[in-house]
N, CA and C atoms as a LAMMPS dump frame, in Angstrom:
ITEM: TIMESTEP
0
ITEM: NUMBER OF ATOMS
477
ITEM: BOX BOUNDS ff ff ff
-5.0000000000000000e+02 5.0000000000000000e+02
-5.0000000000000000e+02 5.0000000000000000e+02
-5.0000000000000000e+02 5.0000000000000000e+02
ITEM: ATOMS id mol type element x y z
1 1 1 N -356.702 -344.769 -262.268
2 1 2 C -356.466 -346.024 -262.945
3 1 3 C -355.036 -346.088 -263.469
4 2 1 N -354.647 -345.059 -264.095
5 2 2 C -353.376 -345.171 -264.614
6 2 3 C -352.305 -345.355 -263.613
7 3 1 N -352.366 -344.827 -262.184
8 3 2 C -351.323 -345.01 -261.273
9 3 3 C -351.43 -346.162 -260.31
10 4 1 N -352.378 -346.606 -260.753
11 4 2 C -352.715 -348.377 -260.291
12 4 3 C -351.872 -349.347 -261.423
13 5 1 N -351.744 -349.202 -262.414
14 5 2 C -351.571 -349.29 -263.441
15 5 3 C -349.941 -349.541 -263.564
16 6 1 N -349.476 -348.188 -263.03
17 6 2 C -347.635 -347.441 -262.348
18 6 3 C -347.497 -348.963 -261.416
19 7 1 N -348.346 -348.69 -260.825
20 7 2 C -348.083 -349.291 -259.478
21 7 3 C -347.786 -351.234 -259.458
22 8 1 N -348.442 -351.412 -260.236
23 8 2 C -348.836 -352.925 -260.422
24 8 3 C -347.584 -353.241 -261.449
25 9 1 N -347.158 -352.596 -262.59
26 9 2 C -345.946 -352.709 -263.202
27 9 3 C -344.717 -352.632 -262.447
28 10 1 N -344.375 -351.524 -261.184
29 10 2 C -343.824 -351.436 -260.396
30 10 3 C -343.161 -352.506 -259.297
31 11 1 N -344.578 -353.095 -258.916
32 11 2 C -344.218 -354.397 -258.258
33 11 3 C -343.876 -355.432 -259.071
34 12 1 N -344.45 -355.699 -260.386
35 12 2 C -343.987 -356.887 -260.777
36 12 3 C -342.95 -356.762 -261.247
37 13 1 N -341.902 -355.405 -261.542
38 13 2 C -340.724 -355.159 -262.072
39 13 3 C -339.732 -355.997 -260.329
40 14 1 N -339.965 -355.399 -259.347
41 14 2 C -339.902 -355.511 -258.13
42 14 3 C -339.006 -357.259 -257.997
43 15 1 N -340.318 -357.64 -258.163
44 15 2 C -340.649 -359.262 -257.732
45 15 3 C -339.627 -359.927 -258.895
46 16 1 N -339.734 -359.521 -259.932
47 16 2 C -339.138 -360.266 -261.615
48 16 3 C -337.586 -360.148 -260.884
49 17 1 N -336.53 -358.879 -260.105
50 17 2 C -335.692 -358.755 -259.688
51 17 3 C -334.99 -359.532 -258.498
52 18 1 N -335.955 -359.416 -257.701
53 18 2 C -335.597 -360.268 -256.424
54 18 3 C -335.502 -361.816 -256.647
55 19 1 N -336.839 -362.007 -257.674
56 19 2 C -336.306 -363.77 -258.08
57 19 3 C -335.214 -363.716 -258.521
58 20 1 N -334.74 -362.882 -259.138
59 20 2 C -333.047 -363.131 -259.808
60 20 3 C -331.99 -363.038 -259.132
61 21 1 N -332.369 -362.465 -258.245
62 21 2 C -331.426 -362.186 -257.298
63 21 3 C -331.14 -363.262 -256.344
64 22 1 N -332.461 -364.07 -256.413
65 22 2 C -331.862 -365.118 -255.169
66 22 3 C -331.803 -366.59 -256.277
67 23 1 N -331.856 -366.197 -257.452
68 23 2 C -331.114 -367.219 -258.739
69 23 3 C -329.671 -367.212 -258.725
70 24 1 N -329.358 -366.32 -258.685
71 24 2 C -327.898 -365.624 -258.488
72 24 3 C -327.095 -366.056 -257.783
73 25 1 N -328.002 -365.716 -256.083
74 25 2 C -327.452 -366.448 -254.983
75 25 3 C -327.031 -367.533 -255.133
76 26 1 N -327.807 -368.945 -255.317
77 26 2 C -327.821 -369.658 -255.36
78 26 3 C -326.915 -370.009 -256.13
79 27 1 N -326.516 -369.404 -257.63
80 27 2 C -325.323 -369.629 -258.898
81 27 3 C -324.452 -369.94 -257.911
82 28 1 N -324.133 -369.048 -256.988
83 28 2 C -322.845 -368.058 -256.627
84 28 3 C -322.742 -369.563 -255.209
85 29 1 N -323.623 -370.3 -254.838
86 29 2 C -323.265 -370.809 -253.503
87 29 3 C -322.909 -372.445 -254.51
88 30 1 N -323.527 -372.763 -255.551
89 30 2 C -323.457 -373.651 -255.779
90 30 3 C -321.619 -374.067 -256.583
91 31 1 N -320.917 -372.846 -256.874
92 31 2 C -319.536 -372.92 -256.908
93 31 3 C -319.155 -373.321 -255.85
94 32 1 N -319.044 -373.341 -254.6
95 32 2 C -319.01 -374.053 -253.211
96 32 3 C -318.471 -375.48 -253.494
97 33 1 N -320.123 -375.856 -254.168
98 33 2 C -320.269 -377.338 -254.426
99 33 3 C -319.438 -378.125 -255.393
100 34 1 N -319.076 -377.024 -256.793
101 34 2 C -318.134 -377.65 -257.778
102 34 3 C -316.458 -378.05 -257.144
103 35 1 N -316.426 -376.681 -256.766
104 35 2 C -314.726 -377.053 -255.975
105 35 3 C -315.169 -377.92 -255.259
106 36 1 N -315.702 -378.652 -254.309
107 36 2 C -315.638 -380.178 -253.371
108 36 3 C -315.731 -380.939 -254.347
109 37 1 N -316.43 -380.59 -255.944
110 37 2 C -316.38 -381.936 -256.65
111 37 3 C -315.291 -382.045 -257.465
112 38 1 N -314.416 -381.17 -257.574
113 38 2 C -313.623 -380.992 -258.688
114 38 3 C -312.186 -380.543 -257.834
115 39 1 N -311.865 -381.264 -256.075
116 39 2 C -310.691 -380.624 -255.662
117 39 3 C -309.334 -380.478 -256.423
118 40 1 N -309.201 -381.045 -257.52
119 40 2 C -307.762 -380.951 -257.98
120 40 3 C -307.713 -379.888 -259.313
121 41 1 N -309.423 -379.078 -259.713
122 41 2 C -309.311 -378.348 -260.348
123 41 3 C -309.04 -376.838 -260.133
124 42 1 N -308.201 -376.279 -260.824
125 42 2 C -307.555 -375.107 -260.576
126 42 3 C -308.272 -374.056 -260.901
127 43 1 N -309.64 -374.657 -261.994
128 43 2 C -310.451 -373.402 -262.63
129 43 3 C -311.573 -373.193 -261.326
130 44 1 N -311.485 -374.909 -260.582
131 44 2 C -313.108 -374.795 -259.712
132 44 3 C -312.557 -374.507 -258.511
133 45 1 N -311.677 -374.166 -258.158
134 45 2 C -310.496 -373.487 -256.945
135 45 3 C -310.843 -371.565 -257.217
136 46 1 N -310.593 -371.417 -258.355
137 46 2 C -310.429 -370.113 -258.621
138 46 3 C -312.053 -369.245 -259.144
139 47 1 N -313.232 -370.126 -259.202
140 47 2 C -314.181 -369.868 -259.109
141 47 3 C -314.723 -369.655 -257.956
142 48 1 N -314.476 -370.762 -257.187
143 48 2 C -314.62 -370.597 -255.49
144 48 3 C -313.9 -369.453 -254.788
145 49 1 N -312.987 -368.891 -255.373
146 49 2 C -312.233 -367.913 -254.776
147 49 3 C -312.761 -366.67 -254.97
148 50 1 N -313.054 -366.738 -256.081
149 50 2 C -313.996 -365.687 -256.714
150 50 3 C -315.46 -365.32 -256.761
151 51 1 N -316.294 -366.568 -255.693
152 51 2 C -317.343 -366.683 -255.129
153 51 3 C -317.67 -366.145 -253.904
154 52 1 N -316.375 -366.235 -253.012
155 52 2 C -316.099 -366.236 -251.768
156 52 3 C -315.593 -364.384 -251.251
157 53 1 N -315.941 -364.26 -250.32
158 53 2 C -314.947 -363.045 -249.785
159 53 3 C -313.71 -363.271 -248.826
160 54 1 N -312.825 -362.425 -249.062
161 54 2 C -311.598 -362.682 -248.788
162 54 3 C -311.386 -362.948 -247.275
163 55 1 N -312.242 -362.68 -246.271
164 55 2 C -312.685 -362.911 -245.02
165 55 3 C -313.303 -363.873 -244.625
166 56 1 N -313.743 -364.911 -245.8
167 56 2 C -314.951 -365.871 -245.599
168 56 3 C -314.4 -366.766 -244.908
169 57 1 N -314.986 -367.739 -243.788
170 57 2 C -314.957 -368.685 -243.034
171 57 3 C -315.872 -369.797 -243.085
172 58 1 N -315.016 -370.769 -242.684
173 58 2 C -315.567 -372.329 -242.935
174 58 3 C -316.243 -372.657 -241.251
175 59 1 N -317.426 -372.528 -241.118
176 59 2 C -317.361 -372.766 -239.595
177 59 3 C -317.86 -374.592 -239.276
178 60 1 N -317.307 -374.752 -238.571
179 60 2 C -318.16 -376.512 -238.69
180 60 3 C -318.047 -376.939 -237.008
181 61 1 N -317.754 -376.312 -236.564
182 61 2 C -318.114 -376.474 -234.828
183 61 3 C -317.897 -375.539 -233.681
184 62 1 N -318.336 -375.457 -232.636
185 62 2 C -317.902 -374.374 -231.658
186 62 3 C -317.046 -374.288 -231.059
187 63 1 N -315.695 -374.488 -231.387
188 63 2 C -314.309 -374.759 -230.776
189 63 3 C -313.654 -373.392 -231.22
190 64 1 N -314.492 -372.335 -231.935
191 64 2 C -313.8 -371.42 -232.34
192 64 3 C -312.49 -371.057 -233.661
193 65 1 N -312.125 -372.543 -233.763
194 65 2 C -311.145 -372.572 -234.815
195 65 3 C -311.728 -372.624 -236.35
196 66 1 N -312.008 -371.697 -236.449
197 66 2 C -312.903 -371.807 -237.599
198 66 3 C -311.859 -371.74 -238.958
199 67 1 N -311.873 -372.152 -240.009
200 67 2 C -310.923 -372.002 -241.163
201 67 3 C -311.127 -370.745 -241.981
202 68 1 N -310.129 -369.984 -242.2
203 68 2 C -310.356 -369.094 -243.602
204 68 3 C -310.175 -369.9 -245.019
205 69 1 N -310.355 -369.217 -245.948
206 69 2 C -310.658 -369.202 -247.1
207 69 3 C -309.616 -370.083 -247.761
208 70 1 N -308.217 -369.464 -247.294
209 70 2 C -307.034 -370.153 -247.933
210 70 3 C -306.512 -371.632 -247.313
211 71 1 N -306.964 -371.708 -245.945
212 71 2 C -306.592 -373.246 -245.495
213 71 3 C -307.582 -373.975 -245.372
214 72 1 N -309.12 -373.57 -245.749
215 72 2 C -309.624 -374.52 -246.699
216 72 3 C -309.789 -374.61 -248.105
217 73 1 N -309.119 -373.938 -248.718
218 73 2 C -308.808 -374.597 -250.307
219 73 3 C -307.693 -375.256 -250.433
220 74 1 N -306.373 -374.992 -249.416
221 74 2 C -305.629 -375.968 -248.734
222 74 3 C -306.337 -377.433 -248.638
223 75 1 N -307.477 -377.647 -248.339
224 75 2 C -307.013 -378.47 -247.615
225 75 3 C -308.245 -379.61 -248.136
226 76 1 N -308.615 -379.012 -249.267
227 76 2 C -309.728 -379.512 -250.537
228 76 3 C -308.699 -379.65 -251.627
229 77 1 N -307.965 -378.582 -252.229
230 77 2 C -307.407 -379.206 -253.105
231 77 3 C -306.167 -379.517 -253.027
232 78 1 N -305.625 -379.739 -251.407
233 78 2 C -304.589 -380.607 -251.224
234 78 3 C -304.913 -382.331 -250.742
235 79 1 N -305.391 -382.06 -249.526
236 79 2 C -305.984 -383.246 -248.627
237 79 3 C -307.123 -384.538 -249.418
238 80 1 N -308.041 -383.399 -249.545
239 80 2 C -309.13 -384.54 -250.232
240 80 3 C -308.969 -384.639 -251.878
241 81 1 N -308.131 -383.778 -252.666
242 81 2 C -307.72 -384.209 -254.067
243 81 3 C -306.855 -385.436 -254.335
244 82 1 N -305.751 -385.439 -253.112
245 82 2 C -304.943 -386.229 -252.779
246 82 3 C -305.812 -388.237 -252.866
247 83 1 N -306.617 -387.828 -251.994
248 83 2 C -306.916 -388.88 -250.903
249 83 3 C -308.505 -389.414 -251.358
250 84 1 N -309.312 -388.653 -252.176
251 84 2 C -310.256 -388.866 -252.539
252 84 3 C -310.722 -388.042 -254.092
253 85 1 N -309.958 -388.521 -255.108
254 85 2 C -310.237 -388.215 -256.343
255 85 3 C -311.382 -387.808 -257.074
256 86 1 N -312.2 -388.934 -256.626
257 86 2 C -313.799 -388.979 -256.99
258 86 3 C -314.83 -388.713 -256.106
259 87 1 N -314.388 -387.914 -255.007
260 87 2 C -315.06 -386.966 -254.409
261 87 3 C -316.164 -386.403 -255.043
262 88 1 N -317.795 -386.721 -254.921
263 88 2 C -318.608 -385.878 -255.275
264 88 3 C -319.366 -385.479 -254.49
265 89 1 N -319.722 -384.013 -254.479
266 89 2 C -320.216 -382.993 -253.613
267 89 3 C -321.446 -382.557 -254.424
268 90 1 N -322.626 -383.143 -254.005
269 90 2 C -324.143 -382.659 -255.125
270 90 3 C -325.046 -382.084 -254.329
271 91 1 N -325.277 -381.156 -254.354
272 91 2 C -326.631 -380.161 -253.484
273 91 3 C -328.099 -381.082 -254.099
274 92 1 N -328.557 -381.367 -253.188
275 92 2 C -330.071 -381.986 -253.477
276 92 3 C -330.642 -380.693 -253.363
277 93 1 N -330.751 -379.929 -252.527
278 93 2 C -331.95 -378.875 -252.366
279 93 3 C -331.296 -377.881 -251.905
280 94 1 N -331.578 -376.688 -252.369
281 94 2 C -331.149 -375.296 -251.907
282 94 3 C -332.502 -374.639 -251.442
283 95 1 N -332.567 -373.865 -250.594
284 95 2 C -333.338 -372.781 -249.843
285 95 3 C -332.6 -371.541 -249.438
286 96 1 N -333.647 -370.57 -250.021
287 96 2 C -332.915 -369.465 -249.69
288 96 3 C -333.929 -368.618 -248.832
289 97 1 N -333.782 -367.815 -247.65
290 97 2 C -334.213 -366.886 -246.88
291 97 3 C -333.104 -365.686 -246.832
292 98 1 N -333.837 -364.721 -247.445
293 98 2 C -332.906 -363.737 -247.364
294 98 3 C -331.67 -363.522 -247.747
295 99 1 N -330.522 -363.396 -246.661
296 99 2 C -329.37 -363.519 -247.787
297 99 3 C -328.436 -364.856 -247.235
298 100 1 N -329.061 -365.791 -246.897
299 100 2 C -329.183 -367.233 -246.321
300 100 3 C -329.254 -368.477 -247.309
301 101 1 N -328.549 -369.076 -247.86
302 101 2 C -328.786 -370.081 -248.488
303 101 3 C -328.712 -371.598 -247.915
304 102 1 N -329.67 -372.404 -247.725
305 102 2 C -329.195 -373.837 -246.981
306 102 3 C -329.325 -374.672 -247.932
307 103 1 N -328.205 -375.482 -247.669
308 103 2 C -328.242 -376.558 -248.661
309 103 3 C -328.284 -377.808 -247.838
310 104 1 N -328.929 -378.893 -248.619
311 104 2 C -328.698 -380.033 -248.223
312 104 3 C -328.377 -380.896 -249.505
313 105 1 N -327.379 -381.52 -248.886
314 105 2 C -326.573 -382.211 -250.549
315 105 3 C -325.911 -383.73 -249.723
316 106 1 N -325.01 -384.33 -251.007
317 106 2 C -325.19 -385.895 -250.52
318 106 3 C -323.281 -386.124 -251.303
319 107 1 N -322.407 -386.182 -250.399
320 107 2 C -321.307 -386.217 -250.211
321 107 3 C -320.871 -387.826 -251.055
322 108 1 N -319.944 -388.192 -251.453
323 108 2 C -319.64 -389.411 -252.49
324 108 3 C -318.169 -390.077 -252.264
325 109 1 N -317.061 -390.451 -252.028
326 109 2 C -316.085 -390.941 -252.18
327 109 3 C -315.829 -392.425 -252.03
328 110 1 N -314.599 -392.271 -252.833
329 110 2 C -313.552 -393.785 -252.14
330 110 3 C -312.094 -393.477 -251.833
331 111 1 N -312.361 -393.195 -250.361
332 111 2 C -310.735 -392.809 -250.061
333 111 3 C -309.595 -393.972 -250.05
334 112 1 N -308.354 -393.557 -250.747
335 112 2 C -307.119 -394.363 -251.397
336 112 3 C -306.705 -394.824 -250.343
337 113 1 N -306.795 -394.116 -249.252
338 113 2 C -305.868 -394.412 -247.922
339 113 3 C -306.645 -394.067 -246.715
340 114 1 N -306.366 -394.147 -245.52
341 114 2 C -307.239 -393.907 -244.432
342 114 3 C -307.531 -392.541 -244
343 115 1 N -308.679 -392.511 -243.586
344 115 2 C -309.315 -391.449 -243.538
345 115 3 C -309.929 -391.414 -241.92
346 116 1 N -309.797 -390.52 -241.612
347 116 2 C -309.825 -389.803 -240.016
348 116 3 C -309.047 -391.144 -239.371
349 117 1 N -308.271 -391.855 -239.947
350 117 2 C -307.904 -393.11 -238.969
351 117 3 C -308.268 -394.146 -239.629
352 118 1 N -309.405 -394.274 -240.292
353 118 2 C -310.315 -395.556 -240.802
354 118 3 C -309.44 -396.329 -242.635
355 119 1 N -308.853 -397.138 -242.625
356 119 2 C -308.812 -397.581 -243.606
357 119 3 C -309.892 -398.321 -244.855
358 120 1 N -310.54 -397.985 -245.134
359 120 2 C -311.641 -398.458 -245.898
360 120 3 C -311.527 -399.707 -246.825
361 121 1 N -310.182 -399.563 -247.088
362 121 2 C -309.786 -400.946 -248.125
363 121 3 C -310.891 -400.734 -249.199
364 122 1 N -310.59 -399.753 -250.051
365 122 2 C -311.281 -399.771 -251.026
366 122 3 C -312.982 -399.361 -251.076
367 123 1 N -313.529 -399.201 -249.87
368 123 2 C -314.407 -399.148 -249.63
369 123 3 C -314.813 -397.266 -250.077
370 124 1 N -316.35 -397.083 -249.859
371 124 2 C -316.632 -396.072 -250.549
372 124 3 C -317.414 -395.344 -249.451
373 125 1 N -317.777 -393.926 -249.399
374 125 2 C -319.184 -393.641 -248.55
375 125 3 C -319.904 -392.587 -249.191
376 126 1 N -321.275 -392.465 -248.259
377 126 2 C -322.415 -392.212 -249.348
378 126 3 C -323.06 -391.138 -247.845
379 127 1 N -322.813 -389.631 -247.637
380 127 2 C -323.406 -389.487 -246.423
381 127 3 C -324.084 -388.004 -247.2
382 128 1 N -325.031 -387.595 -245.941
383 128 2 C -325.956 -385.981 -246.109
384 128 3 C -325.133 -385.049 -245.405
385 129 1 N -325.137 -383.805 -245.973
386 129 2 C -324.436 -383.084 -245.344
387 129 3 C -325.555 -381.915 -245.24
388 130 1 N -325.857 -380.789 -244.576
389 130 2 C -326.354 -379.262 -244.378
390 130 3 C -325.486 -378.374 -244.13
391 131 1 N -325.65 -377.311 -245.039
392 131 2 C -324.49 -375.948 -244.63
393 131 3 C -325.493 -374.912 -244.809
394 132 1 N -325.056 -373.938 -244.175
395 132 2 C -325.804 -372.872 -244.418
396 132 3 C -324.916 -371.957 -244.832
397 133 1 N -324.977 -371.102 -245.572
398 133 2 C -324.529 -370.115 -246.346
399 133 3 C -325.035 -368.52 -246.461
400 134 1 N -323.95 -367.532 -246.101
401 134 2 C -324.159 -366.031 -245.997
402 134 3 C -323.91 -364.804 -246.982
403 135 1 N -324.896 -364.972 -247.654
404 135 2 C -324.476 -364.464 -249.196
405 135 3 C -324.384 -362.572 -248.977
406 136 1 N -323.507 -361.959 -249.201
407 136 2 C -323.601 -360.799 -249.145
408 136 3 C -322.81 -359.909 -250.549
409 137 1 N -323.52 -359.285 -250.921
410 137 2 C -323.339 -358.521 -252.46
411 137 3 C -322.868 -359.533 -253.085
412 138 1 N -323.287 -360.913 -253.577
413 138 2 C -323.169 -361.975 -254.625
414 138 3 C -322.121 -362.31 -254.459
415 139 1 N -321.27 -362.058 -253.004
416 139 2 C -320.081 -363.703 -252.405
417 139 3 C -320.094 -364.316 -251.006
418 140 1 N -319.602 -365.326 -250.87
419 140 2 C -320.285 -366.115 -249.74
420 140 3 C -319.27 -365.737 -248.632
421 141 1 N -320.159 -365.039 -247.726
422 141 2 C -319.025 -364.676 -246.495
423 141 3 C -318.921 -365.271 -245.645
424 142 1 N -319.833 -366.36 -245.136
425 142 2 C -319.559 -367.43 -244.498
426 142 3 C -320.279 -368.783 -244.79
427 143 1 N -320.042 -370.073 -244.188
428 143 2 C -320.434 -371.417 -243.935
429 143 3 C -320.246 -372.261 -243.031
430 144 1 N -321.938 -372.453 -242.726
431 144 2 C -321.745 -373.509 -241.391
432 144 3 C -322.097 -374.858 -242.114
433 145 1 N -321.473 -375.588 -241.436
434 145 2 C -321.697 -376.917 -242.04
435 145 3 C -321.494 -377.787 -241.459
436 146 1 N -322.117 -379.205 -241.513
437 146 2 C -322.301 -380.283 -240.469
438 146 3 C -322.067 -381.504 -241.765
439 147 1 N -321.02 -382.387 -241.387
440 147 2 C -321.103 -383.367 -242.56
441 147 3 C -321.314 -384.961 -241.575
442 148 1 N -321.85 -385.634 -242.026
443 148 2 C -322.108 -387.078 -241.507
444 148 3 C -320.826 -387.793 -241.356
445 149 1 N -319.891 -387.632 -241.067
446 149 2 C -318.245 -388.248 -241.132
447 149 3 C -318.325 -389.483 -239.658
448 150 1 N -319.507 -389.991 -239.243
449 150 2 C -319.286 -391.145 -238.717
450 150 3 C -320.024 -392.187 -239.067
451 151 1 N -321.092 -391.681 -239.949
452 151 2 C -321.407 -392.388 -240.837
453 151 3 C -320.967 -392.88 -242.535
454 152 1 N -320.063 -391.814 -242.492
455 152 2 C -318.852 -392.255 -243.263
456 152 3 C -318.095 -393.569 -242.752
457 153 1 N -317.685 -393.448 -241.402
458 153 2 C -316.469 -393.958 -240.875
459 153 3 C -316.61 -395.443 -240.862
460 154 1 N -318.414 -395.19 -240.46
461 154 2 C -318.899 -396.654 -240.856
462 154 3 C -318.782 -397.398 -241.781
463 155 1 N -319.436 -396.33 -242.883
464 155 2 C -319.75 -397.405 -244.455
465 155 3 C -318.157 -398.02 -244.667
466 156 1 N -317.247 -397.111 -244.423
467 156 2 C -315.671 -397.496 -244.961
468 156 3 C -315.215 -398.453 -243.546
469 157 1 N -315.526 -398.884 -242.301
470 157 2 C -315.154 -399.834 -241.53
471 157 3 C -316.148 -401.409 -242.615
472 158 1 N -317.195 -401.01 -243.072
473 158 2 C -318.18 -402.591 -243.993
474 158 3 C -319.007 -402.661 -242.82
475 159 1 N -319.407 -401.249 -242.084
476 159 2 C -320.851 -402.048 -240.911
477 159 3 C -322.07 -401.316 -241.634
């Protein structure tokens, strides 16, 4: 009885850990999300940096050109700080498998000036995005990600 006892404390010590651990995860992916909302901040730049491993990659299609770490914070808190101020980047739902985090979140702007080509005239867009995320010893070593940018292209053409 008593080592049933070991045993059953054992696991629930177990289980109490691993939930924290993928609490953690999740802390650690959702800095991701602040720097896209906060590109012109230097603290949510340097949290993300400090989230991230120094190897980490932005992957977003199979062309191989995938971005590191530094020319996409380039190009968040140059490009879209610039060009889209009020940029908001909000995770609706996180899932985690393993050391896997997916998010699905809901992208926000009004770009000042044209964007992929598209002048919006003031106009705003409202799209879903999914990334998946590779959490290893509590920093994100990689991200795939797919953003709706022609359904952007739309809302900011007024169709």
């Amino acid at each position: 009885m008593h080592h049933l006892r070991r045993l059953i404390l054992a696991c629930s010590l177990f289980l109490l850990s691993a939930g924290s651990a993928i609490a953690d995860d999740k802390a650690v992916v959702q800095k991701f999300y602040d720097f896209l909302s906060n590109p012109a901040s230097s603290a949510a730049a340097g949290a993300f940096k400090a989230a991230t491993t120094a190897d980490w990659e932005s992957i977003g299609d199979y062309s191989g050109k995938h971005k590191k770490r530094e020319q996409f914070m380039g190009q968040v808190s140059g490009f879209f700080a610039k060009l889209m101020p009020d940029l908001n980047w909000e995770p609706q739902e996180m899932i985690q498998e393993g050391n896997k985090v997916v998010v699905r979140s809901r992208a926000t702007g009004t770009p000042k000036g044209p964007l992929f080509g598209v002048d919006g005239q003031g106009n705003g867009f409202d799209i879903m995005t999914i990334d998946i995320h590779t959490v290893e010893n509590g920093k994100i070593t990689r991200s795939y990600h797919l953003e709706d940018w022609a359904g952007a292209l739309q809302q900011l053409k007024g169709k």
